[in-house]
C-alpha positions as CSV (number, residue, x, y, z in Angstrom):
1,X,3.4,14.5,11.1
2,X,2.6,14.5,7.4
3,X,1.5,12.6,4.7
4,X,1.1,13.5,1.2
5,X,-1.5,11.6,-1.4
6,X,-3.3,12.6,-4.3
7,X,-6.9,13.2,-3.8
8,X,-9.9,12.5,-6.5
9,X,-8.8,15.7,-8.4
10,X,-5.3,13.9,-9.3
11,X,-3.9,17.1,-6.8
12,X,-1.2,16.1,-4.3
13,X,-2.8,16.9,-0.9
14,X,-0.1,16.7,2.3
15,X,-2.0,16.1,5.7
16,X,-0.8,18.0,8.5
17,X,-1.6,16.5,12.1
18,X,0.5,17.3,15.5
19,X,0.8,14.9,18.5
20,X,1.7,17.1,22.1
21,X,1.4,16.6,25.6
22,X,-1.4,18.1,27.7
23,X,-0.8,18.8,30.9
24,X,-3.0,19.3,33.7
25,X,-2.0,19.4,37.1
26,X,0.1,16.5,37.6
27,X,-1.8,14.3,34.9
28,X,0.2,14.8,31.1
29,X,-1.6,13.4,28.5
30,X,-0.6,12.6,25.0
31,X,-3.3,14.7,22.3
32,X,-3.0,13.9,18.5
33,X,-4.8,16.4,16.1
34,X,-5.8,16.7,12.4
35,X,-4.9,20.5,11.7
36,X,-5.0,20.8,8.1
37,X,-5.0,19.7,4.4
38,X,-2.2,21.1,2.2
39,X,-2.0,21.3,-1.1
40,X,1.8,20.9,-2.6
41,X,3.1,22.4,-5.1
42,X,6.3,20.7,-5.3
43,X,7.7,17.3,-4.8
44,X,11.8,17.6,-3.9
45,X,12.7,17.4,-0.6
46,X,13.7,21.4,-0.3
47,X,10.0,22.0,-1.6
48,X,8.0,20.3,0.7
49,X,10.5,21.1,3.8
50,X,9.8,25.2,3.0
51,X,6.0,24.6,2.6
52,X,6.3,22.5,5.8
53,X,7.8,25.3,7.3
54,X,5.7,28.1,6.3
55,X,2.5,26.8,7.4
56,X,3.8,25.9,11.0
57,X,4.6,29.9,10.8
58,X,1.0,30.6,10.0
59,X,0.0,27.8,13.0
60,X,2.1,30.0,15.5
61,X,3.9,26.5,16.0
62,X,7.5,27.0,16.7
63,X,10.0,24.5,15.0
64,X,12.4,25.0,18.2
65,X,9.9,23.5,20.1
66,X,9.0,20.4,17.7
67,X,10.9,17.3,19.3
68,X,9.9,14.9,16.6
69,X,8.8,14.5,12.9
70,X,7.4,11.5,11.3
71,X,6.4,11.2,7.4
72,X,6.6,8.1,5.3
73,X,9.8,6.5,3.9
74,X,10.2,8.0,0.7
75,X,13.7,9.6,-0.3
76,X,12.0,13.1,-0.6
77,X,11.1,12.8,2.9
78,X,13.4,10.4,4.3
79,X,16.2,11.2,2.7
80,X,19.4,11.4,5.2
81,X,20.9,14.1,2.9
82,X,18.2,15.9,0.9
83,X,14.7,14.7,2.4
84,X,12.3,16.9,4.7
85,X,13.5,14.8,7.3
86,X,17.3,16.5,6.8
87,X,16.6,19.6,6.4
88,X,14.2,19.8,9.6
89,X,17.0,18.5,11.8
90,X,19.7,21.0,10.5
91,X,17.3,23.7,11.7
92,X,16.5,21.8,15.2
93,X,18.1,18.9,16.2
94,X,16.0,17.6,18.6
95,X,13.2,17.2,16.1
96,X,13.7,13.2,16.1
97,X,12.9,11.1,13.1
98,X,10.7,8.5,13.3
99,X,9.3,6.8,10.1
100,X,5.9,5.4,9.3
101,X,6.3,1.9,10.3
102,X,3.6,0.4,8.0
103,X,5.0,2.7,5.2
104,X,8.1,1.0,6.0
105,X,6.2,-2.6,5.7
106,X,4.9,-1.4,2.6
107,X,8.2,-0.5,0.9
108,X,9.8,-3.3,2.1
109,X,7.0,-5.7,0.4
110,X,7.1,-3.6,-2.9
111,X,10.9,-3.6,-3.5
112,X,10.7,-7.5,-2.4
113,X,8.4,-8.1,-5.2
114,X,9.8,-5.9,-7.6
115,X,13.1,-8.1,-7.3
116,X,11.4,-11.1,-8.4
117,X,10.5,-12.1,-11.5
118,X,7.6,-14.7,-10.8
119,X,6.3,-11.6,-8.5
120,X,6.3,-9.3,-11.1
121,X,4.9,-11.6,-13.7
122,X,2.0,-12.4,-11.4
123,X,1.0,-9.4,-10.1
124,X,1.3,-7.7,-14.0
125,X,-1.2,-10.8,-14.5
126,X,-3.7,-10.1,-12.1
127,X,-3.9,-6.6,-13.2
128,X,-4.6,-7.7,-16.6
129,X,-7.1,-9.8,-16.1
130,X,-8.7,-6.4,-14.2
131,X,-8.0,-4.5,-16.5
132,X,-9.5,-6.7,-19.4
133,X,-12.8,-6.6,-17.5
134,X,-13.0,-3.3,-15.9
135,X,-12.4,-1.8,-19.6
136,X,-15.8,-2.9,-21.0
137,X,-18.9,-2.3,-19.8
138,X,-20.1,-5.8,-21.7
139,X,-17.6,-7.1,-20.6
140,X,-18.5,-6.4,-16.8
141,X,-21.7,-7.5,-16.8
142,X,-20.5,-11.1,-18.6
143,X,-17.8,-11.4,-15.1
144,X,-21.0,-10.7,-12.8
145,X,-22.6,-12.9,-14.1
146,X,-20.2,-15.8,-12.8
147,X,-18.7,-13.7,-9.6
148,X,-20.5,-12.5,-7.0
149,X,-17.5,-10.4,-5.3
150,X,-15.9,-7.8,-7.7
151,X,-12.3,-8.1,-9.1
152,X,-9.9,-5.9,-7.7
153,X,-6.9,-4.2,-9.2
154,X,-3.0,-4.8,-8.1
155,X,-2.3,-1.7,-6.7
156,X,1.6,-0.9,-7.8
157,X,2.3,0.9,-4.4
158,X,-0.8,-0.4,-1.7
159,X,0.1,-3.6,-0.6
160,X,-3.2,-4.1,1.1
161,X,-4.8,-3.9,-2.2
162,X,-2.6,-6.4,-3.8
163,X,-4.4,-8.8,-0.8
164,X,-7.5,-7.8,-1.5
165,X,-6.6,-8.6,-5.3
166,X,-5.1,-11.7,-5.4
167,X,-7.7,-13.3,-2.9
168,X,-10.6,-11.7,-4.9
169,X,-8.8,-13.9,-8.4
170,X,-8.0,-17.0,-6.2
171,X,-11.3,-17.5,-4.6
172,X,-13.3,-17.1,-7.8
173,X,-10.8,-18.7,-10.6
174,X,-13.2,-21.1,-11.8
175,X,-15.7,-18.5,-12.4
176,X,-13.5,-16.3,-14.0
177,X,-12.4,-18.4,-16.6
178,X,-16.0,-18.9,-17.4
179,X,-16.8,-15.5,-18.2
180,X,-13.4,-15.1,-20.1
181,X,-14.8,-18.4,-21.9
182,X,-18.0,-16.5,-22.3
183,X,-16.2,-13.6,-24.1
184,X,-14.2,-15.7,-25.9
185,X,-16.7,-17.1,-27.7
186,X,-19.3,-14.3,-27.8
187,X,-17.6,-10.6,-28.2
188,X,-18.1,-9.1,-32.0
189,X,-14.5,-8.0,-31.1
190,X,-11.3,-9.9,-32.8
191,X,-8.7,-8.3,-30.4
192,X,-11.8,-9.1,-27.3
193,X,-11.8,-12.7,-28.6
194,X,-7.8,-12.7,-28.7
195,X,-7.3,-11.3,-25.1
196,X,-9.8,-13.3,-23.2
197,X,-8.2,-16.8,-25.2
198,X,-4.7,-15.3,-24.2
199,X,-5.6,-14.7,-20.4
200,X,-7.7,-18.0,-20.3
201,X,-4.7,-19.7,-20.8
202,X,-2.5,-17.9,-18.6
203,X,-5.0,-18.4,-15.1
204,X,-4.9,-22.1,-15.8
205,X,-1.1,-22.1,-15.9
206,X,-0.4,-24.7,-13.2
207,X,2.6,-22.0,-12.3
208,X,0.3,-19.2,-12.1
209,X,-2.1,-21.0,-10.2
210,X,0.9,-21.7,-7.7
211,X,2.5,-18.8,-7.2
212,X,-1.2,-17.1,-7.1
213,X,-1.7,-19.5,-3.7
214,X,1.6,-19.0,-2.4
215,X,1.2,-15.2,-2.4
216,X,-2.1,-15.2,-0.6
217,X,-0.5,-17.2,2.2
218,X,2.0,-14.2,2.1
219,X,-0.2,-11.5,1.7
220,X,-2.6,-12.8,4.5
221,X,0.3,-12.5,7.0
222,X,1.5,-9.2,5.8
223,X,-2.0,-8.1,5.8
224,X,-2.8,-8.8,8.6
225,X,0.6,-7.3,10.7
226,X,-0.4,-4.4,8.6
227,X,-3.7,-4.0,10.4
228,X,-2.8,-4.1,13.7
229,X,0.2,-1.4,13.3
230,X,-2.2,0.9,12.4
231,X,-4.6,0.4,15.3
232,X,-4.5,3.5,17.3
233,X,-3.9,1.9,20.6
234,X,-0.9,0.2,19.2
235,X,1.9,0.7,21.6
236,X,5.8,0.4,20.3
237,X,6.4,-3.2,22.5
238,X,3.7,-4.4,20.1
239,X,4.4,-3.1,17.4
240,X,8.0,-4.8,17.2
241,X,6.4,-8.0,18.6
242,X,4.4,-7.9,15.4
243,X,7.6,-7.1,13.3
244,X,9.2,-10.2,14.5
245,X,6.3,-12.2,14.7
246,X,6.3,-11.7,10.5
247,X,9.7,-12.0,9.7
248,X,9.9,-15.3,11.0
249,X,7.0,-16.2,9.9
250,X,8.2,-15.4,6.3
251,X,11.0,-17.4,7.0
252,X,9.6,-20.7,8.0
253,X,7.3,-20.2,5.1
254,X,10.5,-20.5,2.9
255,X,11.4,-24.1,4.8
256,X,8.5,-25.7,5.2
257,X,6.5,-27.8,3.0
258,X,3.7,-25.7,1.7
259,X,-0.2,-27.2,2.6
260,X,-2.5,-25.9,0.4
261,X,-5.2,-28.2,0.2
C-alpha cells in the first residue's frame, strides 16, 4: 500500500506500508506495517510504478509474491491503462486492486461539488472570508475578538476540512459579521474597508445562508461515514453498510422537507 502527500517542505513524500499473514502453527494472523517514507521524484503513472518497484527490490519483497495493491483513486495510480495500478498487474496478475475507499468518498464528494454551481460559489465564499482574515495579523486579532473557535479554510481536495469549515462559519455567523463590521469601519486600508463591506454582504445573503445550512447537514453525514471507514477495526460488511447507509441518506435528503430550525 501507498500513499503519496506533500509534507511541510512542499516535497511529495509516498508512504510505504505492507499488510501479510503471520502464521504460527495453526493460528494465521493478518500484520499491517509502516516500512518507509519515500520521496518521489515523479508524478506519471510509469514514474511512481518503477520507484515502487525498486524499493520493494531493496526490501527483498518479491512482486511475484504480492497478491494485492491498494493506493488512492487518482488516474496516476488508478488508472486502468496507464496508472501504478496497471502496470503492477501486467507484471503479476494476482496482485488485486483494491482502492482507498474513503479516497473514493472523497473524490466522489469533490467532483459532486465541482459540478454545481451554488457549491462552488459557496465553498469559493467560505475560503474568502478565511482568507480575508487569515491575511492580516489586525485583522485576526479583530475576528478573536468576536469568535472564540478559529475559522477554518475550505480545503479544495479534504472533504473533512470543508466540514470543519463550513460548521466553524455557520456556528459563529453573527460574530463574524461583527468583526467584518469592525473592519469595515476601522482599517486605514481602502481596499480592507472595500472587502470586508463586500463579504458583509455576501454572509447575510439569505441564499448563502441556505445553502451554508444545507451543506452542513451534508457534510455532517459524509463526515461522519468518513470516520468510521477509517477505523482500523473496520471490517468490509461494515464498511458497505456505511456506504449504503449514506447514499440513501443523501437521497431522502433531496425529498424531504428540510428542518432547520
Amino acid at each position: 500500500m501507498f500513499d503519496c502527500t506533500p509534507d511541510v517542505s512542499h516535497t511529495e513524500q509516498m508512504s510505504q506500508v505492507i499488510r501479510y499473514v503471520k502464521r504460527t502453527g495453526d493460528v494465521c494472523e493478518i500484520k499491517e506495517s509502516f516500512i518507509d517514507f519515500i520521496e518521489i521524484a515523479g508524478k506519471t503513472g510509469e514514474d511512481i510504478c518503477q520507484q515502487i518497484l525498486e524499493k520493494l527490490g531493496v526490501d527483498d519483497l518479491d512482486i511475484g509474491q504480492c497478491r494485492g495493491q491498494s493506493y488512492d483513486n487518482g488516474s496516476n495510480m488508478a488508472g486502468i491503462h496507464k496508472g501504478v495500478e496497471a502496470r503492477i498487474a501486467e507484471r503479476n496478475e494476482l496482485a488485486e486492486f483494491v482502492p482507498c475507499l474513503a479516497h473514493s468518498l472523497n473524490l466522489v464528494g469533490v467532483h459532486s461539488a465541482s459540478s454545481c454551481q451554488e457549491a462552488i460559489n459557496l465553498f469559493g465564499l467560505i475560503q474568502k472570508v478565511y482568507c480575508f482574515f487569515v491575511g492580516s495579523t489586525t485583522r485576526w486579532d479583530i475576528m478573536k475578538k468576536y469568535v472564540k473557535t478559529n475559522l477554518k479554510g475550505s480545503s479544495q481536495t479534504r472533504w473533512s476540512a470543508k466540514h470543519v469549515a463550513v460548521n466553524a462559519l455557520l456556528n459563529n455567523l453573527p460574530e463574524i459579521a461583527e468583526a467584518l463590521e469592525e473592519v469595515k469601519q476601522t482599517s486605514h486600508f481602502s481596499e480592507a474597508k472595500y472587502e470586508a463591506g463586500y463579504l458583509l454582504t455576501a454572509i447575510k445573503n439569505f441564499k448563502f445562508i441556505l445553502n451554508l445550512t444545507i451543506w452542513a447537514n451534508i457534510l455532517r453525514e459524509i463526515n461522519r461515514v468518513n470516520i468510521e471507514i477509517q477505523k482500523e477495526d473496520i471490517i468490509l460488511a461494515r464498511s458497505v453498510a456505511l456506504m449504503d447507509g449514506l447514499l440513501k441518506t443523501l437521497q431522502k435528503m433531496r425529498h424531504i422537507q428540510w428542518n432547520i430550525g
